[in-house]
N, C-alpha and C positions, 0 to 999 in steps of 0.2 A: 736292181738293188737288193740287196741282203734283207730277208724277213727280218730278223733279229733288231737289227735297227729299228723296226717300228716297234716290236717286242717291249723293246727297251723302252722307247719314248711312251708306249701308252703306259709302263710300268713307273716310269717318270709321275705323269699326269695323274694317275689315279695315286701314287704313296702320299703327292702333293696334297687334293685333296682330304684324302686321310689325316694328313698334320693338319689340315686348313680346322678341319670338325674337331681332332684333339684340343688345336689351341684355343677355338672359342670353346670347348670343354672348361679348359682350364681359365681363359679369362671370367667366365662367369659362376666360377666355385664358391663366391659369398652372393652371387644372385637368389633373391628368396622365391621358393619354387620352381627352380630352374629344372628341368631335367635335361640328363647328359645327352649326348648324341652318339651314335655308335656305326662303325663303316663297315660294310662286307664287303667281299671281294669276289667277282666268280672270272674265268679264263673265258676268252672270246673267241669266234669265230675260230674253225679248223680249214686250211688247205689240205685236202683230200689228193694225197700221191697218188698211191692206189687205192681201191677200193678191195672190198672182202670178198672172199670166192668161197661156195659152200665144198664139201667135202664131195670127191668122188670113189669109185670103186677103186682106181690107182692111186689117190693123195688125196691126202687130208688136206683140210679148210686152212686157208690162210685169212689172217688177220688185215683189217684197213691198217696201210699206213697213212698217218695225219700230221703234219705239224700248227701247232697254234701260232697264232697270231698274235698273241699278247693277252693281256686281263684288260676287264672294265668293274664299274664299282656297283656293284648287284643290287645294292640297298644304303639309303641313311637313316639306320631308324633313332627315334627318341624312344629312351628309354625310362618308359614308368614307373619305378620302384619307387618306395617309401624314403624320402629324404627324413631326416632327424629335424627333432622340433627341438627350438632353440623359445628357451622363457623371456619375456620382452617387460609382462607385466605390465599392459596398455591392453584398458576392456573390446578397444575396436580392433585387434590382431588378431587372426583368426586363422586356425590352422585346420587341413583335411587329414584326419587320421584313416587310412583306408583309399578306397577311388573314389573319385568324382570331381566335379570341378566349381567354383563358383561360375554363377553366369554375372556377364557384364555387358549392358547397354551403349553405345553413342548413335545416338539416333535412333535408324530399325534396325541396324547393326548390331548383329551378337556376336558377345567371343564370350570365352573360358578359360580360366585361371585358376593355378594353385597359388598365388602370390597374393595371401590376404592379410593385405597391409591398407587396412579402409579407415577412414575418418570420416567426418563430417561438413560437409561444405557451408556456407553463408545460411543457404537458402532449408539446413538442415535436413538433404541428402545424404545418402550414405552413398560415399563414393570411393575410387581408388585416388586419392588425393596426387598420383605422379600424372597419371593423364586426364582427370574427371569424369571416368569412364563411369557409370552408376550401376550401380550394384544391384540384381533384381530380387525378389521374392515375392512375399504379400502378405499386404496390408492387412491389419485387421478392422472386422466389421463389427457395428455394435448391432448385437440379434437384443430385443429384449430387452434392453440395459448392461447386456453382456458380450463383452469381446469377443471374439467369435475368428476365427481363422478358417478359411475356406481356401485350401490347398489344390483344389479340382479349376482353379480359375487360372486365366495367363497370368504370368508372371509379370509385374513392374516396378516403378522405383520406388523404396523405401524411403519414407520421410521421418526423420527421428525428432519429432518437435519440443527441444529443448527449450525449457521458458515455458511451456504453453500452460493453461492455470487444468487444473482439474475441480470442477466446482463441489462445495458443500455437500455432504450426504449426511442425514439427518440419521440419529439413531433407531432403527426398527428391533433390537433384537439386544437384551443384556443374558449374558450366562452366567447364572452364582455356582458355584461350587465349594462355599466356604462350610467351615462345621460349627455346631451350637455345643457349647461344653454341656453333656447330661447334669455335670454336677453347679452348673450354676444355680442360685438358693430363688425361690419367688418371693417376689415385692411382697411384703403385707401389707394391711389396710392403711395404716397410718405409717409410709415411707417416709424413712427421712432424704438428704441426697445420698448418704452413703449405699444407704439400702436400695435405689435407685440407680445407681453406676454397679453394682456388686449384681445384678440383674436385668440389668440389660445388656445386648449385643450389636454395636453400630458395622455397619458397612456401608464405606462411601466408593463412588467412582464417578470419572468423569464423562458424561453423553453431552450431545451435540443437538439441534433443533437444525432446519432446512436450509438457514441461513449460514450456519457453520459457528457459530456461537456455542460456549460450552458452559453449559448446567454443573452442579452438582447432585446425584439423585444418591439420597442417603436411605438405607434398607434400616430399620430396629427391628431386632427380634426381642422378645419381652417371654420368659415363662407364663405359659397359663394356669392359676393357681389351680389346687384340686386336681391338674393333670397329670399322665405321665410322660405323654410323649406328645404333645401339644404346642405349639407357640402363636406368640401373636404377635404381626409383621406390619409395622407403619410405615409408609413409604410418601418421601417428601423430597422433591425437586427444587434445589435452591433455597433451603429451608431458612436461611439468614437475609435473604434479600426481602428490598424493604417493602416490595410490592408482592402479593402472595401469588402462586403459583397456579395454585386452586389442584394438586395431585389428585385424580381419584383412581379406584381400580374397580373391574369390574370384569366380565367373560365374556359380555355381550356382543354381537356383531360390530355393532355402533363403540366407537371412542368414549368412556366412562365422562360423563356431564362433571362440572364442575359444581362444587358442593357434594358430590358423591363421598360414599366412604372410602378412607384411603389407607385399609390395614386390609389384612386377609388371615388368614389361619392355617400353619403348616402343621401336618400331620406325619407322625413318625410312626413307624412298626418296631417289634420290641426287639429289632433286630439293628436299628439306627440307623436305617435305611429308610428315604422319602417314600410316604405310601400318600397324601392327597395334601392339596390347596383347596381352601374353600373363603370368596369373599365374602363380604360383606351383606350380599343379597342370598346367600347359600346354596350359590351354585360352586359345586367341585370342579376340578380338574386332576387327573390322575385314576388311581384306584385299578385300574388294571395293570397287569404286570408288564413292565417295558414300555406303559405311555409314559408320552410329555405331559410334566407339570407346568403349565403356565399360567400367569396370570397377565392381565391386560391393564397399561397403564398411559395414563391421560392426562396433559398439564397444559395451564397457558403459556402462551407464544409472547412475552412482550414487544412491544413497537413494533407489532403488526396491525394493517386495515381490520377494522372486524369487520365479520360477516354481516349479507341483508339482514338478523338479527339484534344486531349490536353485539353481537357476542365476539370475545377473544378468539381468537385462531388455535384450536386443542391440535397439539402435537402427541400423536403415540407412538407405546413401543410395548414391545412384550419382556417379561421377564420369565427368564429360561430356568427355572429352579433343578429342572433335572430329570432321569426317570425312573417311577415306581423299580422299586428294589434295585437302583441302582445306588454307585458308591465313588465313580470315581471322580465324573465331573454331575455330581450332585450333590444339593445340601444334605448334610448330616447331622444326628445327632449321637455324636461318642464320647465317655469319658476322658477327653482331651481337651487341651486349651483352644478355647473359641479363634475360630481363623476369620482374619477379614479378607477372602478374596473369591470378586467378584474377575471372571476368568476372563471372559473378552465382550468387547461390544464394537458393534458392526459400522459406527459415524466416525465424521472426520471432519474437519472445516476447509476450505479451500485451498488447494496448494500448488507448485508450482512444479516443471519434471525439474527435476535437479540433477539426474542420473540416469542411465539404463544398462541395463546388461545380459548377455547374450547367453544363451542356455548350451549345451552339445546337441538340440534336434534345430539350432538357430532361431529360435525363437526370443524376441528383441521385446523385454519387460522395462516400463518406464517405472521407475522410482521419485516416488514426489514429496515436496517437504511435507508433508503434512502426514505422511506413513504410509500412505496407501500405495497401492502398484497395479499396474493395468498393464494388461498383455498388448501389443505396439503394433509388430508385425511378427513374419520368420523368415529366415535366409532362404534362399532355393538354391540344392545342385544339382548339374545334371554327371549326367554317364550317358557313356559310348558302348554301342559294340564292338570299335575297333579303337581306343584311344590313339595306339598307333598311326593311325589313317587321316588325324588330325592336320592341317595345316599351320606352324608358326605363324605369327600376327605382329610378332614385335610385342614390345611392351609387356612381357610375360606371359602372352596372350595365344591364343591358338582360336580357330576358324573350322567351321565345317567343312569336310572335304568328301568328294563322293564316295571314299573309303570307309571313310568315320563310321558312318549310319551317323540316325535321325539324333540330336539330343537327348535324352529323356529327363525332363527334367520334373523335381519332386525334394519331399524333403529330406534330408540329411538322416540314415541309418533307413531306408528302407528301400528297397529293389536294389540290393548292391549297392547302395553309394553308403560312404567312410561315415563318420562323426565329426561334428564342429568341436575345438577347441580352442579354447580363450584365453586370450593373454601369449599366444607364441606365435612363432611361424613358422613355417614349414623351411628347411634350410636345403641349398642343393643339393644335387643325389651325385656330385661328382667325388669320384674318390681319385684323389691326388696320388695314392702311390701308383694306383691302376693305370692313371694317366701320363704318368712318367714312364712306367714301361712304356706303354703302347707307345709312347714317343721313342724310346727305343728302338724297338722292332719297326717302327715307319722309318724312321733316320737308317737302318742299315739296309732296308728295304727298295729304300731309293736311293743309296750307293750302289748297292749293287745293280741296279738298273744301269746307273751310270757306268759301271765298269762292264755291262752288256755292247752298252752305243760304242764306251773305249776301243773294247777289244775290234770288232765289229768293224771300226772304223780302221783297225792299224790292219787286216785284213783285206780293208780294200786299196787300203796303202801300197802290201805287200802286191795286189794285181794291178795296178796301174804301174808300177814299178817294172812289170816283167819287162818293160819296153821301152827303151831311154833313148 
């Protein structure tokens, strides 16, 4: 039988498969993180006529004669390029800018994915909601009282615990930064009210006790007569309710007793910058350049147990006035209008997640009604040395292969792997006109095979003919 005929048929077989890999090209050009597939081609085995003979003193070297046998399909590779991100605007969509993959769990089974289209399931999982496949990274640990993310651990399933409450945190810590107008006038001996509003300075804000209950703690700054850069600061928690509070201040190790004095003394340098606090007992705080000015303050707890004592339950907190010779989150004293603000304080009362969202290193912050926000967990990718070497998995999904190498997996933007982005998704890497050529060139590719077997065929026509 004629070589050419099989020539033809395996040129047949293999152009076939080539459309076979174009079309699922093309059928999954809106598949999210799809990438393309791409066919090579190489020529197959040679029947050797003759062989090569080296050169002699009488003639020179002749050449092998060969004819082939046909092609076969050399490679299917998947091709890694950067698909285009497409805006979705949904915080759980998650795009890889760069290499790497998500990892995903069912069972002890891992695969890898660029298709990160995740939500959250019943059981408030972070999963790929087409197959329940779960998403890994890690959790975070509270070291301390503080969140803590340990990256060097395995990797497992993200729990985003919407609903869950995040309890009360009592106020430790208020920061003032407000100014005292230089030109306010001092009280005289015998104030009236006008004279009393016209010289003094309130600042209120709202702090929190254990239970998550909110106070009102009101700061007055008062000129001190005879001075020049002097004030005098009464400090009262809940000053209108009908049960007293018992505020005191104090610098002491111990929480200021109840009945203590509850004003202190701010001290200015003639430059109207904070130089010292001094309470009530005449202990300072400040006076070196660049310390914190604090003072320490102490109130009762209502409708709590009291102590083997008998005594109220004292809730403290410090008051952060600022530091010597500073200006910007410190109290001042400049010829400008007195400010009331009291810049941040550290309590909250109990609240519930209401939200989270995903950072570009993947790291998953819960948002809670109550303000606060606590780090969750963080995504994990991994990388290949060979991405190529990958296995399909179905489901958008790829599998280790002994080509691949090991996973490495780690967080998002360091050892070569891309960056997390939110709110899109990564869109196929097929490019439609490229695939319509190539459908082209496969289409004439495997006519002309077919007009190989033709021709081929009416040739053997032409020999069986010789003899009728």
């Amino acid at each position: 039988m004629m070589r050419s005929l099989f020539s033809g048929v395996s040129g047949l077989q293999n152009h076939q498969t080539r459309m076979d890999v174009i079309g699922n090209n093309i059928a999954n050009i809106n598949t999210t993180g799809f990438k393309k597939g791409r066919v090579n081609f190489q020529d197959l085995l040679y029947q050797q006529v003759q062989g090569a003979s080296r050169p002699t003193e009488d003639l020179g070297g002749v050449n092998p004669k060969e004819i082939g046998l046909g092609m076969s399909v050399a490679t299917v590779d998947t091709v890694h390029t950067q698909g285009a991100l497409q805006s979705t605007g949904v915080g759980t969509d998650l795009a890889i800018l760069g290499s790497g993959f998500f990892v995903l769990k069912e069972g002890s089974n891992s695969y890898y994915t660029r298709a990160g289209a995740f939500n959250v399931d019943a059981e408030g999982t972070l999963v790929n909601p087409a197959n329940g496949m779960k998403v890994q990274g890690w959790m975070a640990q509270d070291v301390q009282g503080v969140q803590t993310l340990d990256v060097s651990r395995d990797v497992e399933n993200l729990i985003i615990p919407v609903g869950s409450k995040d309890p009360a945190k009592s106020t430790t810590m208020v920061n003032f930064a407000c100014n005292l107008d230089k030109r306010i006038p001092e009280i005289p001996e015998n104030p009236t009210a006008l004279d009393i509003q016209r010289g003094t300075w309130n600042t209120t804000i709202k702090i929190y006790d254990s239970f998550g209950q909110e106070h009102s703690l009101q700061v007055q700054f008062t000129r001190i007569p005879d001075t020049a850069n002097s004030w005098n600061a009464v400090v009262a928690v809940d000053p209108e309710a009908e049960v007293a509070t018992n505020a005191a201040i104090g610098l002491g190790e111990e929480a200021p007793a109840a009945g203590g004095a509850a004003n202190f003394t701010i001290n200015f340098s003639n430059n109207g910058t904070l130089l010292s606090a001094v309470d009530g007992d005449g202990n300072a705080s400040g006076n070196d350049a660049g310390a914190n000015v604090i003072m320490n303050v102490a109130y009762d707890v209502a409708n709590t147990d009291p102590d083997a004592e008998g005594a109220q339950v004292r809730q403290e907190f410090s008051l952060n006035l600022g530091t010597v010779g500073g200006f910007v989150d410190s109290i001042t004293q400049y010829a400008e209008t007195s400010s009331s603000k009291a810049v941040k304080q550290d309590g909250y009362g109990m609240g519930y997640l209401d939200n989270f969202k995903i950072d570009s290193s993947g790291v998953i912050t819960g948002v809670y009604s109550n303000g606060s926000t606590r780090t969750i967990a963080q995504i994990g990718m991994a990388s290949f040395t060979n991405p190529g070497g990958l296995e399909k998995a179905g489901d958008n999904a790829y599998v280790v292969s002994t080509n691949s190498g090991a996973a490495n997996i780690g967080p998002s933007g360091i050892a070569g792997k891309g960056e997390i982005r939110t709110g899109v998704l990564e869109m196929s890497n097929v490019d439609m006109a490229e695939q319509f050529t190539d459908m082209i060139v496969t289409q004439r590719g495997f006519q002309a095979n077919s007009r190989t077997i033709q021709t081929a065929d009416q040739l053997l026509q032409e020999l069986l003919s010789l003899k009728r």
